[in-house]
Structures are given as C-alpha cells and as structure tokens.
C-alpha angles and dihedrals in degrees: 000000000000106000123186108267092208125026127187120219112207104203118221109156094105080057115025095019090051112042105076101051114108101225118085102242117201130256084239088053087049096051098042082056089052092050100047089052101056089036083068101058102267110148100199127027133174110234105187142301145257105227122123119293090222078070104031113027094169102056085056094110095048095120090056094052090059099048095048093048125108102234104218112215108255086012105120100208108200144190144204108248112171100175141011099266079057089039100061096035082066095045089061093041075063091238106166098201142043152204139217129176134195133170135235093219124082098207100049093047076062098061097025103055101359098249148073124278092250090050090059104054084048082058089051092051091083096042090052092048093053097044086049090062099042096046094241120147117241122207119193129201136205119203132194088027094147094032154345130235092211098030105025128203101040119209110249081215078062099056093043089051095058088031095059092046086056091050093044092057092053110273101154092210131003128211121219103209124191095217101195099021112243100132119120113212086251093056085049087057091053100046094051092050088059102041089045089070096063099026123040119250082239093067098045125096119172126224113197135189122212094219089135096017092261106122099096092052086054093048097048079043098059094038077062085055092046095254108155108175126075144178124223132171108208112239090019090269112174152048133169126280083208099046112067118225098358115138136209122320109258112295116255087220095058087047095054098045089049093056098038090050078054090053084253113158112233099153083220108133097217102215095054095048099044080051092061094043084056095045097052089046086052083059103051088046094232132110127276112281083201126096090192093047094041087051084051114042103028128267101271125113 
C-alpha cells in the first residue's frame, strides 16, 4: 500500500465554510479566521471571493479581508474569481491566486450560475488570459462530480470532460468536489480512474462533503489512488444553498487527524487548528462541525 508521503490541505472554510451563514459576520471575524489558520501551519487558504454581493452578500467584504490579513511567508492566500470584472478587483485587492469553478452537471450549472456548462468555461477564457499574463495561478473546480441534486448519478466521462477543459485552458490543479456528498469510497475510485486518463493524478485535488458520513472513506479512497491534495473547511463550515440537505464540506481537523494517524506529512499543528475551528463556531454561535474538535474542545456551543 503506497500511501503520499506529503499531502497538501487547501483551506477553504473563510470562503466556502462562510458564505452561506445568514448572519452577517464581521471583517475582524474574517481575518482572525485567516490568521488562525495560517498560524496553524495551512499552506494555502482561500480567503473570499469576488463575485457579486446580490449573490453572495456575505463575501462583500472580501478585499478587506485581505487587506487586513497577516500573509504569512510560504502561505498562498486565494480567491474565488468567476469572471474578469472579479478577477481584477482581486487583482487590486493584490490576491496572487485564483479560483474558477465549473459543474459536471448541466442542470446544476443551470441553478447554480445561470448558464450551461459550455457557457461558463467561455466566460474563464478571459480570466485565464489575464492571469496569464499577470502570473497569477489559477485553480478550477468541478462541482457535482459524484452526484446531482437535480440529475443524479453524473457520468465520470462527464467530469473528465469538463476537467480536462479546465486543465486545457491553464488551471494548474483541479479539484473534484462531491457537492452534496453522496460518493462511496468505491465510486471515487471509479471516478479517479476515469478522470486520471484525461488529467494527470498530479493535478487532481478532491473535495469532499460529509452528507452520508462518508468524506473520510473517499479520502482514504482517493490517497489509495495517489491523490495528494485536499480540501477541508475547519470546523466543517459549509454546505451548498443549491444542494438540499447537503452538509459542510469535510472538517480540516478530522483530515488531519486521519493522516496524521497514516504518518502523512501535513505540516498542521492539530491543536491550533482545532482551536481556531472552536473560536470561529463560538462565533457563529453554532456547535462544532468537528469530531475531532468537538472531541477536543468539548460539545457547546
């Protein structure tokens, strides 16, 4: 059983974790987040995004976040940029990496950003020109890739399809995520096979939801298939306002504790992280999404 030596966790619980809570949570909250975060060792963290507040009231304040953060040297701070106008506001917000995201499912491509699938990677090509030619990294992420909440099962030849386009147009690494989290560590086998054959192993990261519990197994799933990047929100913040009933994305505190517990290499110091995980549920006022914090810190709230 050849097992990465080294994986890399991409944080996205100040972005991903936090958009969808009701309350309005303060730029101070944000940047403490941030802080915390890098303070515990992530290497990459995805601060906001710069998408339209109309859609997305709570990522408004996402250029004074960044400018209020404390960059971290060797720390790669990131934001959601879907098209150019987002694209240059974080630019200007001097954001060195960016994200894109894109479904495998027709229909939720539909609901989710008002277009076809086809229709949103037009809209990337400009992004990817200009980052081109600002040297600036570009992410891309694939959602519903095990499964739509409107279509159902979703074709792997589907996601490589939209994978390897991503890929194509210059995204240095995509990230497969199971949106609302109904993959079973043998359909991410699957899955990986397949995309595998149009995008290397290298490139891929998984992003996994915990909907049936199942997050951990397909991440254990996909370390058997030498994936080596993850996404993790802490606290398990998160879900999906398109995707009934599907919960946080996979807590960053019950990764790391898995791949510790394998001799895998994160660089995460666990206790500081699960410490931030607790502080930023005490501010939402809402219980640990973390087994591991919960395990750790108590179960209030």
């Amino acid at each position: 059983m050849n097992l990465p030596a080294h994986v890399r966790l991409v944080e996205v619980g100040p972005r991903d974790g936090l958009q969808n809570e009701a309350r309005v949570i303060a730029v101070a909250d944000k940047v403490r987040l941030v802080d915390d975060l890098g303070d515990a060792g992530l290497g990459a963290i995805e601060v906001g995004s710069f998408v339209s507040p109309r859609w997305v009231p709570q990522m408004a304040g996402s250029a004074e976040v960044f400018a209020a953060i404390r960059r971290a040297p060797g720390v790669t701070y990131s934001a959601l940029t879907p098209n150019l106008q987002g694209f240059e506001q974080a630019m200007a917000a001097g954001v060195r990496e960016v994200a894109v995201f894109a479904a495998a499912s027709e229909a939720f491509s539909q609901r989710n950003i008002n277009c076809s699938i086809a229709a949103s990677l037009q809209r990337f090509e400009p992004v990817l020109h200009a980052a081109r030619a600002q040297g600036v990294a570009v992410r891309g992420y694939v959602s519903c890739v095990l499964g739509c909440p409107y279509e159902g099962e979703i074709d792997p030849q589907q996601v490589a399809a939209v994978a390897g386009q991503l890929y194509d147009m210059g995204c240095y690494e995509i990230s497969l995520g199971d949106t609302i989290g109904v993959g079973t560590a043998g359909s991410t086998r699957h899955l990986l096979e397949v995309v595998a054959r149009r995008v290397p192993r290298a490139q891929l990261a998984g992003h996994f939801h915990d909907t049936y519990g199942q997050a951990l197994a397909n991440v254990y799933a996909s370390l058997l298939e030498g994936i080596a990047v993850f996404d993790s929100s802490v606290a398990g913040l998160g879900g999906c306002p398109y995707a009934k009933g599907a919960t946080g994305n996979l807590a960053s505190e019950d990764l790391v504790y898995l791949l510790h517990g394998l001799g895998i290499h994160t660089g995460i110091d666990l206790p500081l992280l699960a410490a931030a995980g607790q502080r930023i549920s005490a501010v939402l006022e809402r219980r640990n999404g973390s087994r591991v914090g919960q395990a750790l810190h108590g179960n209030a709230l």
